[in-house]
N, CA, C and O atoms as a GROMACS GRO file, in nm:
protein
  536
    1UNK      N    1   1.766   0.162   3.614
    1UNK     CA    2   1.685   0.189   3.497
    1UNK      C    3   1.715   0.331   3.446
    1UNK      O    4   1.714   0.427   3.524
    2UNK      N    5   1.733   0.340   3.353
    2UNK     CA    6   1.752   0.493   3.249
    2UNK      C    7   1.653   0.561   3.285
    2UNK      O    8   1.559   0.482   3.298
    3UNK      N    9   1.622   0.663   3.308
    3UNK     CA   10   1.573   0.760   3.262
    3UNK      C   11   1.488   0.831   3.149
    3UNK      O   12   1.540   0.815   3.038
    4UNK      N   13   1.386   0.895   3.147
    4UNK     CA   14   1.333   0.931   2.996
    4UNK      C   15   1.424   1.092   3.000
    4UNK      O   16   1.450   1.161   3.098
    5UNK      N   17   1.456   1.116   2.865
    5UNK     CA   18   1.503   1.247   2.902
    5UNK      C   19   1.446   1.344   2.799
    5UNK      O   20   1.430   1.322   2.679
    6UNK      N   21   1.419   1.455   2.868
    6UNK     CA   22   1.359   1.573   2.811
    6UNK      C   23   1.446   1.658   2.785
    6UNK      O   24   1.546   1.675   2.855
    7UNK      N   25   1.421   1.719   2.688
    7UNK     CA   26   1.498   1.871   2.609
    7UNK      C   27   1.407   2.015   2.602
    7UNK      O   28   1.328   2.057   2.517
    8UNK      N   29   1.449   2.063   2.711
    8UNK     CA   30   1.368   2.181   2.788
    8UNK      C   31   1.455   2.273   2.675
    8UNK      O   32   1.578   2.267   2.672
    9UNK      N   33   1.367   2.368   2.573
    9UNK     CA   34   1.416   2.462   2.479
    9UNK      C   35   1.312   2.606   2.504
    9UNK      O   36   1.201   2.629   2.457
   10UNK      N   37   1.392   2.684   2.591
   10UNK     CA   38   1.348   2.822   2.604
   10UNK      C   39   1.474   2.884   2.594
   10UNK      O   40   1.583   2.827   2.584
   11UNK      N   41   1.445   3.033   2.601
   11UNK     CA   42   1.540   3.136   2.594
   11UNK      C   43   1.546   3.167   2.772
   11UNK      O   44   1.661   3.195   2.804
   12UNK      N   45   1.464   3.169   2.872
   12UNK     CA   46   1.433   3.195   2.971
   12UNK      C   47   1.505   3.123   3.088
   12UNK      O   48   1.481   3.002   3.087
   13UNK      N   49   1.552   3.146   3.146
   13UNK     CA   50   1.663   3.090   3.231
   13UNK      C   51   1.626   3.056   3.369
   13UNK      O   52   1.667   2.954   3.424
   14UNK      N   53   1.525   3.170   3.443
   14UNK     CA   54   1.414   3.133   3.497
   14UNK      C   55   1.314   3.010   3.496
   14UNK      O   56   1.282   2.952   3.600
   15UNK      N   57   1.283   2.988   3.415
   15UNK     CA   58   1.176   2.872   3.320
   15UNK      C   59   1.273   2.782   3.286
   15UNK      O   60   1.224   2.675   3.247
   16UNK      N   61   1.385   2.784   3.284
   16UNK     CA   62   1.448   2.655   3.249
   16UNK      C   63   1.507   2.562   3.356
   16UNK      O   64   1.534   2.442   3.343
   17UNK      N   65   1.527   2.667   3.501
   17UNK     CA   66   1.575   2.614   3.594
   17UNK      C   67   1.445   2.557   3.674
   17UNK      O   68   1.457   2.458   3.746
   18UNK      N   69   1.327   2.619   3.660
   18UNK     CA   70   1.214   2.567   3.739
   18UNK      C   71   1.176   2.457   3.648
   18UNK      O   72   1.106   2.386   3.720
   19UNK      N   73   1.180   2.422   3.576
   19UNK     CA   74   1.162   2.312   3.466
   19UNK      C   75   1.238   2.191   3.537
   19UNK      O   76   1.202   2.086   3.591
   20UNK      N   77   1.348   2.247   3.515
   20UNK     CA   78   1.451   2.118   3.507
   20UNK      C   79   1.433   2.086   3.706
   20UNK      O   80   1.407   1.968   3.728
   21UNK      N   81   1.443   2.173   3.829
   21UNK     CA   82   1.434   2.104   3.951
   21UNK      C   83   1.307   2.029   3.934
   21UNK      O   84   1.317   1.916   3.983
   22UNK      N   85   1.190   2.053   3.882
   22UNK     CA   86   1.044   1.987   3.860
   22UNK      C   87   1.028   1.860   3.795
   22UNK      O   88   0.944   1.784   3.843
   23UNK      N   89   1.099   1.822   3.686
   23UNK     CA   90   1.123   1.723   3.630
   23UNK      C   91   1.242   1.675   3.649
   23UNK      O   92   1.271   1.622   3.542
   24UNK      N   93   1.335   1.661   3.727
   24UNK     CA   94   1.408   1.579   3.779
   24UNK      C   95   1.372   1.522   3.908
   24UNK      O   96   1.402   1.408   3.944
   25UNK      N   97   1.272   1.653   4.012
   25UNK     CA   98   1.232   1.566   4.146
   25UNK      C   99   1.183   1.466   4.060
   25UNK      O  100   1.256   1.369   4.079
   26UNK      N  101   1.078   1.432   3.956
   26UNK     CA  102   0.977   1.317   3.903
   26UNK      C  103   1.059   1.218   3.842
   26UNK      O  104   0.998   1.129   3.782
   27UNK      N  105   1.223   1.212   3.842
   27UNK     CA  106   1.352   1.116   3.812
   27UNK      C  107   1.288   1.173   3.598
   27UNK      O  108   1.229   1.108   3.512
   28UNK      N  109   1.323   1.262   3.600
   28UNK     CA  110   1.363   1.270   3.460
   28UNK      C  111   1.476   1.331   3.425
   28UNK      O  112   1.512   1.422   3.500
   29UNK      N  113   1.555   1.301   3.311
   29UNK     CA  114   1.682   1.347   3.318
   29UNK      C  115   1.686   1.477   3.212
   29UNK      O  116   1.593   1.475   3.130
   30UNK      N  117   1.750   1.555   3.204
   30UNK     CA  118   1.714   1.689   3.117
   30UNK      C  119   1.841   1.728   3.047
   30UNK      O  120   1.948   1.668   3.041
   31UNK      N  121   1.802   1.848   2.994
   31UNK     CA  122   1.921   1.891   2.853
   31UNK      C  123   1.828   2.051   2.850
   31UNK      O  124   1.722   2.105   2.884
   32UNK      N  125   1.963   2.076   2.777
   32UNK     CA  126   1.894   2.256   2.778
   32UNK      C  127   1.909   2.293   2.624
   32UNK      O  128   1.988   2.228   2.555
   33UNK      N  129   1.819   2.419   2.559
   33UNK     CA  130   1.880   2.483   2.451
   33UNK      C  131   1.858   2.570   2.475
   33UNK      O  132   1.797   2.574   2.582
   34UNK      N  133   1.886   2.720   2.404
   34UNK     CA  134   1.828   2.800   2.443
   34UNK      C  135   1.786   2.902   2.310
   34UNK      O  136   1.782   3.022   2.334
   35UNK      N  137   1.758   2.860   2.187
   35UNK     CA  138   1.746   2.902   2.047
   35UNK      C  139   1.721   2.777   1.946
   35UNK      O  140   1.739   2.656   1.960
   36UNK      N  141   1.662   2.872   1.815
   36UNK     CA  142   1.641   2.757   1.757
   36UNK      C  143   1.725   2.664   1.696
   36UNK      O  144   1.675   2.554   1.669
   37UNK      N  145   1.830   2.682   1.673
   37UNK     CA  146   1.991   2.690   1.659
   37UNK      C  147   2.040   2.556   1.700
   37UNK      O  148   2.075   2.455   1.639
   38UNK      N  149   2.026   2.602   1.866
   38UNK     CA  150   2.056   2.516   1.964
   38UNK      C  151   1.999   2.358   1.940
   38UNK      O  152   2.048   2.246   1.923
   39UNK      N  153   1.850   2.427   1.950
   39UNK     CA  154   1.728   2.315   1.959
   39UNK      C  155   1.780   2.206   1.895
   39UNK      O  156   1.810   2.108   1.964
   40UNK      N  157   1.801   2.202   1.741
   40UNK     CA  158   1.800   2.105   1.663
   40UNK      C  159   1.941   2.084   1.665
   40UNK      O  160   1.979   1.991   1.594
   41UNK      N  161   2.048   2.160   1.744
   41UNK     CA  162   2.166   2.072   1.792
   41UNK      C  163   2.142   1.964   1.894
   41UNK      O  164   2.157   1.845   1.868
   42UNK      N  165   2.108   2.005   1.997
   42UNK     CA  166   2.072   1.947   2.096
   42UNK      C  167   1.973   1.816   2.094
   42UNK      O  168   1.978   1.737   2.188
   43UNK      N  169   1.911   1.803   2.019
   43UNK     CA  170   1.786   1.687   1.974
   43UNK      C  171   1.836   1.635   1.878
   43UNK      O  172   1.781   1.532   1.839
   44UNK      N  173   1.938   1.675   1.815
   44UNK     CA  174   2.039   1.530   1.709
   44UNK      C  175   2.145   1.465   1.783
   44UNK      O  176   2.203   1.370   1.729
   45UNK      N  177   2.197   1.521   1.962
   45UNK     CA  178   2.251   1.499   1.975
   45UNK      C  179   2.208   1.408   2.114
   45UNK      O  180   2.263   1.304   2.150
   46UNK      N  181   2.102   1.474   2.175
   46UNK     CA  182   2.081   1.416   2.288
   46UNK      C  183   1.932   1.270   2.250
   46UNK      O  184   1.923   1.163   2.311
   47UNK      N  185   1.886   1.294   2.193
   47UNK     CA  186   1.790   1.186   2.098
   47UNK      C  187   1.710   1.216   2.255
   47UNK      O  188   1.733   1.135   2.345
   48UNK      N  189   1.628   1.320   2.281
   48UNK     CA  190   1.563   1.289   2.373
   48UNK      C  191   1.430   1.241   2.356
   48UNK      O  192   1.388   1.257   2.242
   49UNK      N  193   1.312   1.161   2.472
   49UNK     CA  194   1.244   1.117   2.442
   49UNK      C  195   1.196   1.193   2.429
   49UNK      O  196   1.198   1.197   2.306
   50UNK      N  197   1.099   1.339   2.482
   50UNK     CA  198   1.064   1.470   2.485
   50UNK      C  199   1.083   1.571   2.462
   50UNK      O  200   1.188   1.595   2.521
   51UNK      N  201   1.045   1.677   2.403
   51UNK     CA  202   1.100   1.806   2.398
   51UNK      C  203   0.972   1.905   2.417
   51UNK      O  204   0.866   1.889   2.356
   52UNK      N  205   1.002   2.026   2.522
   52UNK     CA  206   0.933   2.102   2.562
   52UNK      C  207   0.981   2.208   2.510
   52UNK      O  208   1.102   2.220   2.528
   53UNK      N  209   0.920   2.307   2.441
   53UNK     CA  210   0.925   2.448   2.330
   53UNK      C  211   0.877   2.486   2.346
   53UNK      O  212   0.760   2.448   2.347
   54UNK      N  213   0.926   2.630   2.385
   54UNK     CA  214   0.878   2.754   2.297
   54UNK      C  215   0.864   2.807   2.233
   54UNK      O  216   0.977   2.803   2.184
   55UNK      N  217   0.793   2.894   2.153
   55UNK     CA  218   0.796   2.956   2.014
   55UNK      C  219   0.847   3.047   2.028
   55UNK      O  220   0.943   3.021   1.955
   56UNK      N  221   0.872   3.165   2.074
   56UNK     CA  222   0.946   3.285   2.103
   56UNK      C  223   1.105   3.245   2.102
   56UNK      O  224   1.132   3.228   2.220
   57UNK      N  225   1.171   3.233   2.058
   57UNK     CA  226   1.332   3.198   2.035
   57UNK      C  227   1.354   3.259   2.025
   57UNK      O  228   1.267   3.346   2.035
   58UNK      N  229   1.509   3.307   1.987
   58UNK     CA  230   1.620   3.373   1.933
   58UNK      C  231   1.645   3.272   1.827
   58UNK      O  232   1.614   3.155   1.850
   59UNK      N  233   1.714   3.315   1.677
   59UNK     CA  234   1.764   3.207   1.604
   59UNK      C  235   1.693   3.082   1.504
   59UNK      O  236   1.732   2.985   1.439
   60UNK      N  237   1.551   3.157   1.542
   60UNK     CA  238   1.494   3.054   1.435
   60UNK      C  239   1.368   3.048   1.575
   60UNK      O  240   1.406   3.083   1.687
   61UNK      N  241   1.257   3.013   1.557
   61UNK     CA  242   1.152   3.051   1.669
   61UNK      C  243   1.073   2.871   1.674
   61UNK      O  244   1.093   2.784   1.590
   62UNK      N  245   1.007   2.862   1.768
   62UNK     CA  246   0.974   2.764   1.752
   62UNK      C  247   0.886   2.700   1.641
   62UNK      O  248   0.894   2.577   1.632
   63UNK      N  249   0.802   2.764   1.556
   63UNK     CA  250   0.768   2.706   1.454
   63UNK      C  251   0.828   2.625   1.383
   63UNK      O  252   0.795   2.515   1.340
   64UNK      N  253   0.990   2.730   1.365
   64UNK     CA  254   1.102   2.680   1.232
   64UNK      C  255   1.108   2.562   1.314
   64UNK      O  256   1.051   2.462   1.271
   65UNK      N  257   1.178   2.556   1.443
   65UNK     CA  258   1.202   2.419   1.544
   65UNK      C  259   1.136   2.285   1.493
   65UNK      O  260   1.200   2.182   1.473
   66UNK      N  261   0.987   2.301   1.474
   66UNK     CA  262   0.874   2.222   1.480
   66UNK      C  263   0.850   2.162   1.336
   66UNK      O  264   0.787   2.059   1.312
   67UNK      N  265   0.910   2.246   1.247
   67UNK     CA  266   0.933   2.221   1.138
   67UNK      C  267   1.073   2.144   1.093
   67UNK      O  268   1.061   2.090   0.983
   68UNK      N  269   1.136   2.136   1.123
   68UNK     CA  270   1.244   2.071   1.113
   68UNK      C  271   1.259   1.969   1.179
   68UNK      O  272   1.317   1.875   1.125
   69UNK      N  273   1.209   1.956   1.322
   69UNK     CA  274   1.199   1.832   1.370
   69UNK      C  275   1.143   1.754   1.281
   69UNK      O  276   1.212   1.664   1.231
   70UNK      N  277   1.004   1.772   1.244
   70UNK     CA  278   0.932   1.667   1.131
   70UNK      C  279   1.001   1.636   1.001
   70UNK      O  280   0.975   1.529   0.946
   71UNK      N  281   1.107   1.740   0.935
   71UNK     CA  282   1.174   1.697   0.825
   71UNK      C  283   1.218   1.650   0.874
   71UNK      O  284   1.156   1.549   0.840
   72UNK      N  285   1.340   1.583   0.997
   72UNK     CA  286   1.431   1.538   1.013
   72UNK      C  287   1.388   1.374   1.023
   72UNK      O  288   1.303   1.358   1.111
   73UNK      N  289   1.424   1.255   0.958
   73UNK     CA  290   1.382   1.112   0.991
   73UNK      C  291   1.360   1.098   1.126
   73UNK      O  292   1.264   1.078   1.200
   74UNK      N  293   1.508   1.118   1.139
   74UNK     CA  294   1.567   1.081   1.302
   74UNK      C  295   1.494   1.128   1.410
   74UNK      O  296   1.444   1.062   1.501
   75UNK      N  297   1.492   1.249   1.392
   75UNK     CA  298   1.365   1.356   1.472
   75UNK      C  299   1.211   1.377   1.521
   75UNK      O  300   1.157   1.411   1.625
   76UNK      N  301   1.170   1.338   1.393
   76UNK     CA  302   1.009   1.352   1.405
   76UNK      C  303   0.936   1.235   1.434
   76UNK      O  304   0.827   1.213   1.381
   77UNK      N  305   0.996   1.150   1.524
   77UNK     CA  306   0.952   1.100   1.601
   77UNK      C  307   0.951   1.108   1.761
   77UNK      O  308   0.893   1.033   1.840
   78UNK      N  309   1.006   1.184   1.778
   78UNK     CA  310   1.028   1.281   1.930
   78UNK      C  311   0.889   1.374   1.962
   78UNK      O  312   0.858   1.470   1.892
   79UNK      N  313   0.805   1.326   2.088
   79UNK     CA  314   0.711   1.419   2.088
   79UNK      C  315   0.756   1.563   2.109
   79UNK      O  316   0.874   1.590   2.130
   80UNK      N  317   0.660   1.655   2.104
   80UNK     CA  318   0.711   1.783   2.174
   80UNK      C  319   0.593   1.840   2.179
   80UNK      O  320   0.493   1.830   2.108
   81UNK      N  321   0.635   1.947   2.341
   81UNK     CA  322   0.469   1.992   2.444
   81UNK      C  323   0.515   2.123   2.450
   81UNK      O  324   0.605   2.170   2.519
   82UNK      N  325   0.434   2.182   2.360
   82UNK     CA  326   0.483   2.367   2.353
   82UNK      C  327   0.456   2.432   2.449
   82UNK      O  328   0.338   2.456   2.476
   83UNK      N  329   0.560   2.479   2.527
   83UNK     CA  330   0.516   2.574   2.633
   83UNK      C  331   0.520   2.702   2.607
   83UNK      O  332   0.633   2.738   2.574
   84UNK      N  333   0.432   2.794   2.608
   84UNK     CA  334   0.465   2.870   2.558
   84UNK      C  335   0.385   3.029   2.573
   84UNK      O  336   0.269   3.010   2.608
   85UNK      N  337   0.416   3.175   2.557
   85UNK     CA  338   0.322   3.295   2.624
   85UNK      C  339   0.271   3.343   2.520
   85UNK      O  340   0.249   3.464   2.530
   86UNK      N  341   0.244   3.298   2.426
   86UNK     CA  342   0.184   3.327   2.314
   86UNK      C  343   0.031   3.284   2.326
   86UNK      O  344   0.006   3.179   2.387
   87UNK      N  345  -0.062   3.351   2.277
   87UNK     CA  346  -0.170   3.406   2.297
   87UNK      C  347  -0.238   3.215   2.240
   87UNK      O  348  -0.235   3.181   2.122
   88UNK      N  349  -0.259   3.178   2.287
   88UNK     CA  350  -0.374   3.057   2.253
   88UNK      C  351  -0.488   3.023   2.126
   88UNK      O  352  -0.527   2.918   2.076
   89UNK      N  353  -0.518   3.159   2.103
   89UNK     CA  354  -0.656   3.183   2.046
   89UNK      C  355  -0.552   3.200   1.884
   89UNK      O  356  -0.579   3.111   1.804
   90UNK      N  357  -0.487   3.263   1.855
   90UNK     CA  358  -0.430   3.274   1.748
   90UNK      C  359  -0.299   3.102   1.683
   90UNK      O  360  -0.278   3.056   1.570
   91UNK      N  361  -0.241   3.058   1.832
   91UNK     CA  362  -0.094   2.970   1.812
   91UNK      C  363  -0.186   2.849   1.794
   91UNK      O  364  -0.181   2.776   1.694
   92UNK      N  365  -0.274   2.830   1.902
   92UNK     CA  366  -0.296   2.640   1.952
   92UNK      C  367  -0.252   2.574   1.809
   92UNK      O  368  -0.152   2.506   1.784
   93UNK      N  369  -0.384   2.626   1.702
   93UNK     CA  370  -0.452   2.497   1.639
   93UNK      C  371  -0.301   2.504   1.528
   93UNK      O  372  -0.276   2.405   1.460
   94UNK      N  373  -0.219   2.617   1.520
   94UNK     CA  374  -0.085   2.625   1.388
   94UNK      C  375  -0.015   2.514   1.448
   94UNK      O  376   0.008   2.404   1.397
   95UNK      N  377   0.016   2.559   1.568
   95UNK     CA  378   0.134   2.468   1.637
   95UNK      C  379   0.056   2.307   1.643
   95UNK      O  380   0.116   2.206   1.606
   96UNK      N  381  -0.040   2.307   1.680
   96UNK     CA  382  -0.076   2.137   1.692
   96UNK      C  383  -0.074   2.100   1.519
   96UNK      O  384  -0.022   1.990   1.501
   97UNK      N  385  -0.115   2.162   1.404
   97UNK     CA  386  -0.120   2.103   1.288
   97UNK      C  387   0.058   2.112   1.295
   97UNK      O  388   0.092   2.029   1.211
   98UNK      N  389   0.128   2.145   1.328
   98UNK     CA  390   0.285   2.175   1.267
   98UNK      C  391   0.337   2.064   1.334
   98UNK      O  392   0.455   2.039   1.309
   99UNK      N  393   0.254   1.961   1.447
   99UNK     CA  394   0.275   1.878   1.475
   99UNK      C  395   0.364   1.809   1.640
   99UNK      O  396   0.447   1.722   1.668
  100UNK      N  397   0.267   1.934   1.724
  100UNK     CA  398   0.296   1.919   1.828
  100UNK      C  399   0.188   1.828   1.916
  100UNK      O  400   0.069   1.825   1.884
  101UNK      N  401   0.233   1.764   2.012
  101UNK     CA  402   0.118   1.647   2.091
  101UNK      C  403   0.059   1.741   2.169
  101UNK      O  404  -0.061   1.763   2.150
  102UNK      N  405   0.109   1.793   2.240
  102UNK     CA  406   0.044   1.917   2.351
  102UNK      C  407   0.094   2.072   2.320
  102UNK      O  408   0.187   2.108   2.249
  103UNK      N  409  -0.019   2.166   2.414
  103UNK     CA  410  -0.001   2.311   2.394
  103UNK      C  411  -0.062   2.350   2.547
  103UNK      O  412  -0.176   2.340   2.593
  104UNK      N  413   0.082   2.403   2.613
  104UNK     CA  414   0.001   2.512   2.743
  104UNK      C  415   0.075   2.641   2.746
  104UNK      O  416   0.192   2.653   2.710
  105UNK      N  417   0.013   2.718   2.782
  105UNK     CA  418   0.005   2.860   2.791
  105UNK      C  419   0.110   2.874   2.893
  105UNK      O  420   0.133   2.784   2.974
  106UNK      N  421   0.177   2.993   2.889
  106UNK     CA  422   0.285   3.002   3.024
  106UNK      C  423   0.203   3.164   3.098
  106UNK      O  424   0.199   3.276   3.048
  107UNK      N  425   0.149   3.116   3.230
  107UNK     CA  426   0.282   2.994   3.331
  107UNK      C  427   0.136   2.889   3.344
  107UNK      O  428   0.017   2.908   3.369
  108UNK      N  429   0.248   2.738   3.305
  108UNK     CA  430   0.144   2.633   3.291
  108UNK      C  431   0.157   2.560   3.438
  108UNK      O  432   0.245   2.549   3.524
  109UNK      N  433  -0.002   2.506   3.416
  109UNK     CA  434  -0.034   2.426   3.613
  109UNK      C  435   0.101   2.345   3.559
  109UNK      O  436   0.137   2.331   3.442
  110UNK      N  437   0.170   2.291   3.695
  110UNK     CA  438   0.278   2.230   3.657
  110UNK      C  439   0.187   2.088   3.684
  110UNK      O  440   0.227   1.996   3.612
  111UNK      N  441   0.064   2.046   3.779
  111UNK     CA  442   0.027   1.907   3.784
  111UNK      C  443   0.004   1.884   3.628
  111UNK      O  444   0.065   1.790   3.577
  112UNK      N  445  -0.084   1.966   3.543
  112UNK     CA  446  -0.117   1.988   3.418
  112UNK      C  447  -0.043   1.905   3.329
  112UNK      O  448  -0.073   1.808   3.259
  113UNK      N  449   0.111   1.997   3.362
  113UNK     CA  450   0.208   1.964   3.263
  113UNK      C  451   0.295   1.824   3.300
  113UNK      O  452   0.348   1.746   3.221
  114UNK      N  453   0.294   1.820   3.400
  114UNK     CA  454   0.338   1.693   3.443
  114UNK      C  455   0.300   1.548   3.392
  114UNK      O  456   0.368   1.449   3.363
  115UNK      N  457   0.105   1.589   3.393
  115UNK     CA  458   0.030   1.523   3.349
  115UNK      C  459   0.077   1.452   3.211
  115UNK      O  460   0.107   1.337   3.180
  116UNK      N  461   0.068   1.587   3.134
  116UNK     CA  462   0.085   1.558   3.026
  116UNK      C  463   0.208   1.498   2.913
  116UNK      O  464   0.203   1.452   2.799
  117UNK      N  465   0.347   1.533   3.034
  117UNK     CA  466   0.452   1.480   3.029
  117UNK      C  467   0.436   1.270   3.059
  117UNK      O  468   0.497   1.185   2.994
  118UNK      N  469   0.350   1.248   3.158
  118UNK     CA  470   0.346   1.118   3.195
  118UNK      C  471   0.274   1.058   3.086
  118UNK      O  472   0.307   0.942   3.062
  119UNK      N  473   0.189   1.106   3.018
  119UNK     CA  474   0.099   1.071   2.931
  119UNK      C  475   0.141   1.045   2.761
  119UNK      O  476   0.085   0.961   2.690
  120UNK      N  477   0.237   1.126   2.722
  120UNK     CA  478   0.313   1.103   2.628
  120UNK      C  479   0.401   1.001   2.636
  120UNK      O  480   0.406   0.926   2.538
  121UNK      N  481   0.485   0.975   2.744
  121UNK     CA  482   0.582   0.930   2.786
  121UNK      C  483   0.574   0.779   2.832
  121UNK      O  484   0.674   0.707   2.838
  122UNK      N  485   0.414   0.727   2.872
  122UNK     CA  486   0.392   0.596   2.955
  122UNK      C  487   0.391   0.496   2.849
  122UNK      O  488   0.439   0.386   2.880
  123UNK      N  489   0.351   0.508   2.742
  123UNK     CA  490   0.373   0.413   2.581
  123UNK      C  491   0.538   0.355   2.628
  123UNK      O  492   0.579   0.241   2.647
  124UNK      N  493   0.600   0.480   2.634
  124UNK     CA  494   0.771   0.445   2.597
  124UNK      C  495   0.827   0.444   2.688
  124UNK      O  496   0.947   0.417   2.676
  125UNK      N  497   0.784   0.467   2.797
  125UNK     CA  498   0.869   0.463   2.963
  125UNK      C  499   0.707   0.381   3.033
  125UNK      O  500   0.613   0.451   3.072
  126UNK      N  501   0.703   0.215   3.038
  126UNK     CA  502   0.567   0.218   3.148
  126UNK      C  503   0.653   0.200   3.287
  126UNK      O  504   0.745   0.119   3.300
  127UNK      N  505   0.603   0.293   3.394
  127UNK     CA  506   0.586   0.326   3.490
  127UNK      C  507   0.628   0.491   3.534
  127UNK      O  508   0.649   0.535   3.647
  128UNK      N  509   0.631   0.551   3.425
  128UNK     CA  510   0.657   0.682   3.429
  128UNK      C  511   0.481   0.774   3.462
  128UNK      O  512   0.457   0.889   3.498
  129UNK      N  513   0.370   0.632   3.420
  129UNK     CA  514   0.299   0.748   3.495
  129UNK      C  515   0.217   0.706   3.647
  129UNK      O  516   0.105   0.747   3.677
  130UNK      N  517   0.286   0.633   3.715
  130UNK     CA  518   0.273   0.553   3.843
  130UNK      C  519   0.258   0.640   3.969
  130UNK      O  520   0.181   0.640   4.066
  131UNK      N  521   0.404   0.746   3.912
  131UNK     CA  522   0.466   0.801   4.048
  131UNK      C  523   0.362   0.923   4.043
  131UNK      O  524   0.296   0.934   3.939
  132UNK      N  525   0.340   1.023   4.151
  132UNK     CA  526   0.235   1.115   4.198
  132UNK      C  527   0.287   1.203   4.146
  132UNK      O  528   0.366   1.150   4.069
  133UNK      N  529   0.296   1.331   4.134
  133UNK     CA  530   0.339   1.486   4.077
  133UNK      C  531   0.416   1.520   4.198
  133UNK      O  532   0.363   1.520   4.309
  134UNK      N  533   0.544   1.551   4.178
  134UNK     CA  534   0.610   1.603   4.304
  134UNK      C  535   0.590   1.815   4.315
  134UNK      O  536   0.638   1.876   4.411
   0.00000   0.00000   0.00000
């Protein structure tokens, strides 16, 4: 059986490698960007089911990201779960109207995010939210 695959988009290399061992122990398959640049290379190319963002980029920040995903046909149907160190009280409610499913603060509970990864994901992958949080 395939895989759901996620498109982990930070600048952080740190955060991208703890990402990606975390969601692959849980059998998800991954992709990297690392700008906004990247992002919307990478998500025309990899059609992932997910995409996890940050707003802080290089190259276009995640807003522009979030915005273009939704212009794009092909695109804005891809969820995406902002991860991100930007202050809560000012980002949540921009980024959820700009049309994100989820928003956690970094550094996010990873059961949290896991959670919330299975939860997006069980519509279009069922049995993706079966398995326990590794």
């Amino acid at each position: 059986m395939e895989q759901p695959k996620i498109l982990i988009v930070d600048d952080d290399p740190e955060l991208r490698r703890g990402l990606n061992l975390r969601l692959r122990a849980n059998h998800y398959d991954t992709a990297y960007a690392t700008d906004g640049v990247s992002a919307m290379a990478m998500a025309q190319k990899e059609k992932p089911d997910l995409i996890i963002l940050d707003i802080g980029l290089p190259a276009g920040d995640g807003y522009v990201v979030l915005d273009r995903l939704q212009e794009n046909a092909t695109l804005s149907c891809i969820p995406v779960i902002v991860l991100t160190a930007r202050d809560p009280q000012y980002n949540k409610d921009r980024i959820m109207r700009a049309g994100a499913t989820a928003f956690f603060q970094k550094p996010a509970d990873n059961f949290e995010l896991l959670g919330a990864i299975r939860s997006v994901l069980n519509p279009r992958w069922p049995g993706t939210a079966a398995a326990a949080p590794s």
